[in-house]
C-alpha positions in Angstrom: 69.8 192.9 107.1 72.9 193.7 109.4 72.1 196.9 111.3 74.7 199.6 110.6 78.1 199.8 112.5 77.3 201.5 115.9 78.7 205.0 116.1 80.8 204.2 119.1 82.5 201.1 117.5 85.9 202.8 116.9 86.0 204.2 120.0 85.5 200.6 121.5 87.5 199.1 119.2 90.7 201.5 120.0 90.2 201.2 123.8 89.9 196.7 123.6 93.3 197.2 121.6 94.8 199.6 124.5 93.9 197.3 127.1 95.2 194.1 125.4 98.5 195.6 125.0 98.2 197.1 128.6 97.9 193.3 129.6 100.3 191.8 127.7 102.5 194.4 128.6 102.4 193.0 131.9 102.3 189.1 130.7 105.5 189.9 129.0 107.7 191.0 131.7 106.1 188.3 133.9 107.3 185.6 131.8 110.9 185.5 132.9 109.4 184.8 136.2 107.2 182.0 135.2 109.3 178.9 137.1 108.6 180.8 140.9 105.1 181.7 140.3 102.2 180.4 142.9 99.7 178.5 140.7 96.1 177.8 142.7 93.5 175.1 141.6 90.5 176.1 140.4 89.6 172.6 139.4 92.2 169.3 139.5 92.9 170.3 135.9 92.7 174.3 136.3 94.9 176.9 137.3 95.7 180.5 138.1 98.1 182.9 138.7 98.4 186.2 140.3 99.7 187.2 136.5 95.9 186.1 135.5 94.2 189.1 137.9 96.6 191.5 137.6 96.2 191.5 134.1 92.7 191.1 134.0 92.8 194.3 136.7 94.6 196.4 134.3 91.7 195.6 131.5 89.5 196.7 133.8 90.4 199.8 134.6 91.4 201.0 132.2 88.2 199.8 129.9 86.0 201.5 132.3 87.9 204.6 132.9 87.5 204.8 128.9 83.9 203.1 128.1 82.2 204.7 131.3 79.0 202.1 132.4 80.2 199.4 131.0 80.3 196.2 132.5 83.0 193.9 132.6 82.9 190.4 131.5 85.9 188.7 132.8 87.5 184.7 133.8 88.8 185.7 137.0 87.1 188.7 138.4 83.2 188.6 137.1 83.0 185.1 135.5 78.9 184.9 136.4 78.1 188.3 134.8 75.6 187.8 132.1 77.9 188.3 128.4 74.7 189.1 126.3 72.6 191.5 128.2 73.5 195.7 127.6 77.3 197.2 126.9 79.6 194.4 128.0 83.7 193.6 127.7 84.0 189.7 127.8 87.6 189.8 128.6 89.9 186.7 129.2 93.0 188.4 130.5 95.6 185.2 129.9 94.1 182.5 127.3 96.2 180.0 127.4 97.5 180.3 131.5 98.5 176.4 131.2 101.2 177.0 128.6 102.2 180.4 130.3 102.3 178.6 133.6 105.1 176.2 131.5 107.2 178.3 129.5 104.7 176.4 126.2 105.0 180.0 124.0 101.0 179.9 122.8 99.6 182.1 125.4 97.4 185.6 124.6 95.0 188.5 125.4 91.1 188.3 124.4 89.0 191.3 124.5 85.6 191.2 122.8 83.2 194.3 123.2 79.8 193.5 122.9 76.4 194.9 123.1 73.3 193.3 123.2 75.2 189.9 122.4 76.1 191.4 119.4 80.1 191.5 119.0 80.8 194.6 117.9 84.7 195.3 118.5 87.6 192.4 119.2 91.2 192.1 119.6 93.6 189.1 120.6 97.3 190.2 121.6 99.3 186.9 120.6 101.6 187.4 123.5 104.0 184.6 123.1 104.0 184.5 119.4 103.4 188.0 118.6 100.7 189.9 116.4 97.7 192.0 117.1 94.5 190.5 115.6 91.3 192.8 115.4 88.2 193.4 114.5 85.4 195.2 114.1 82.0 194.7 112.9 81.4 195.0 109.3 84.9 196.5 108.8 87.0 193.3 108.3 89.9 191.6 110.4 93.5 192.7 110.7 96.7 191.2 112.3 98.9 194.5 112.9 98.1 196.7 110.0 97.8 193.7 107.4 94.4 192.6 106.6 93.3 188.8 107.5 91.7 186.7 105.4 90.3 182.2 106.0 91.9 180.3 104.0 90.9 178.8 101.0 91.0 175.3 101.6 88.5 173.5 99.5 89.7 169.7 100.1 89.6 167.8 103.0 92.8 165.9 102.6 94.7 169.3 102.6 92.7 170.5 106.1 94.8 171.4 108.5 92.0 171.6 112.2 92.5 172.8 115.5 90.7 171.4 118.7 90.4 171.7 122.0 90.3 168.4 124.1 87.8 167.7 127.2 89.6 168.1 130.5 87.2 170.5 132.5 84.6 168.0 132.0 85.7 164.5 130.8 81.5 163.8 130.6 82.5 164.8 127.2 85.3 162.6 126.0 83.6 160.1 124.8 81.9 161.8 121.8 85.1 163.9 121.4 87.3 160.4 120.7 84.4 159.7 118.5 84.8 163.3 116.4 88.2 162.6 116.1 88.5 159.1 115.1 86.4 160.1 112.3 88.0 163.2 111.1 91.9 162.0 111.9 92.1 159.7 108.8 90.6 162.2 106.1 92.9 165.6 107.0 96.1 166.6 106.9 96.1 166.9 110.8 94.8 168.0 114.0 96.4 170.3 116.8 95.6 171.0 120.0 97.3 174.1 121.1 96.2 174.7 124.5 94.4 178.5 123.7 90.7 178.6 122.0 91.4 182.1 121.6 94.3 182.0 119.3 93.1 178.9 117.9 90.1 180.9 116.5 92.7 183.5 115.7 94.6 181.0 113.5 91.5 180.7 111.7 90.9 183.8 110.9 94.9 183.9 109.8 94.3 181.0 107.8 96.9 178.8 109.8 93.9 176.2 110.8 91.1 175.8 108.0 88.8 174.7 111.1 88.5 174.5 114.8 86.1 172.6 116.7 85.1 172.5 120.5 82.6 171.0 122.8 82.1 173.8 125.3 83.9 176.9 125.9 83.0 179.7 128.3 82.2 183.2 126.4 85.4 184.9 127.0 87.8 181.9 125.8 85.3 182.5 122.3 84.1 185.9 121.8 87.0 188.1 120.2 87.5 184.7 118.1 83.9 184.7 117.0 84.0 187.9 115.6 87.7 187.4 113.9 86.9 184.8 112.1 83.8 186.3 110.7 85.1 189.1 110.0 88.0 187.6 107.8 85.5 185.4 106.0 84.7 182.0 107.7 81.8 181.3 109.2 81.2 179.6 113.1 78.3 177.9 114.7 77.4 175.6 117.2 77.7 171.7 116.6 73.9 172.0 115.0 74.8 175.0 112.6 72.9 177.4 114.4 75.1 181.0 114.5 77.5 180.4 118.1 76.2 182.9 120.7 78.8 184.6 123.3 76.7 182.7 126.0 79.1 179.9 125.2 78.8 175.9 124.5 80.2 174.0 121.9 81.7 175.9 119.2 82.6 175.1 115.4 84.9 177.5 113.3 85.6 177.0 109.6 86.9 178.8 106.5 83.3 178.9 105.6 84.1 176.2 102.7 84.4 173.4 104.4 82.0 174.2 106.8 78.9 172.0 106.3 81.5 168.8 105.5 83.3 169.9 109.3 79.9 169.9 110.6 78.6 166.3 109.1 82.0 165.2 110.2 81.4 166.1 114.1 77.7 164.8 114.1 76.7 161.4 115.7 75.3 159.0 113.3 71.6 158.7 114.4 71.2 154.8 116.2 68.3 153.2 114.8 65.9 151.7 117.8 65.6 148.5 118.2 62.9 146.6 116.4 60.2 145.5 118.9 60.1 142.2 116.9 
């Protein structure tokens, strides 16, 4: 039985929404200076920006100024906080900092209010593209004022599946090549867009009838998570157990075509070798 809405979900839900905007405000006019900004490694393959913590200051503030004790969640500023223990915002203040980084237009804000590692409230400001997508628990998914509904895909051969490729980690690569060798010759294609946060979004748009991915931190999935369940699709791990905000690997359906995604991303079990 799903516990009833908490009575301080609207008032979360309105302040994730302020603070999205308040970030992409800032994203926004940053743009035009994209060419001269100072980009430092985090990895060989990873990068931020000062646009990155300033926006990810501006969530913060102005979260806790209006959710006083809560704690904050965040990519650049508290990425070893714990995302499923008390009141948290798990907040990635520029999904998608590659593309920004590039002038690539498929770049947003993710804000997902949790407690308990429950999801409870969630927005994602489509910066580049434009479109406010929230949620919260139990009250459905919106873009704007217009509710947001999965598709209805029902075939395979009319699927149209985001992903994300292995580039943190490349330990992984292997068994993605493997995923996708198997499902590029039965759907109608695959994109890889470069933000796991508007990728879930596009499901929960119906734009994507699935999304799969083999590890993402909890702020690139959280607001996503709750999204897409919220407009009627369903997401688990790679096993079928309900995702956590924790993070791992992460698969995101219309709810349909669910179980077929899953059977379609598992490795065929290797017999062992017979002794004889």
């Amino acid at each position: 039985m799903i516990p009833p809405t908490h009575p301080k979900c609207h008032e979360w839900h309105q302040a994730a929404i302020a603070a999205a905007e308040s970030a992409a405000r800032f994203i926004a006019q940053e743009a035009t200076s994209h060419p001269t900004l100072a980009w430092e490694e985090k990895s060989a393959t990873d990068f931020v920006s000062r646009v990155d913590v300033g926006a990810e200051e501006r969530i913060r503030d102005l979260i806790t100024a209006r959710i006083p004790g809560i704690r904050i969640v965040g990519e650049e500023l508290s990425a070893e906080a714990s995302p499923d223990e008390g009141l948290v915002a798990i907040v990635d203040p520029l999904d998608g900092t590659t593309n920004f980084l590039h002038g690539f237009p498929n770049y947003g804000v993710s804000i997902c209010i949790a407690l308990d590692g429950v999801p409870q409230a969630g927005v994602i400001h489509d910066v580049a593209r434009g479109g406010v997508l929230h949620a919260m628990r139990g009250h459905g998914a919106f873009v704007d004022d217009t509710p947001l509904h999965v598709s209805a895909t029902n075939t395979p051969a009319r699927a149209l599946i985001g992903t994300g490729i292995p580039f943190k980690d490349i330990t992984h690569a292997d068994r993605y090549l493997r995923q996708l060798r198997r499902l590029m010759p039965v759907v109608s294609g695959v994109r890889r867009a470069g933000s796991a946060a508007l990728d879930l979004a596009d499901v929960a748009r119906g734009r994507f009838d699935g999304f799969w991915e083999l590890y993402l931190n909890p702020w690139d999935l959280a607001a996503g998570v709750l999204l897409v369940r919220e407009a009627g699709g369903r997401v688990t791990d790679l096993e079928g157990r309900d995702a956590r905000l924790t993070g791992g690997p992460i698969v995101a359906s219309n709810g349909i075509l669910h179980e077929w995604f899953l059977d379609m991303l598992s490795d065929p079990v290797v017999p062992a070798p017979n002794p004889a």
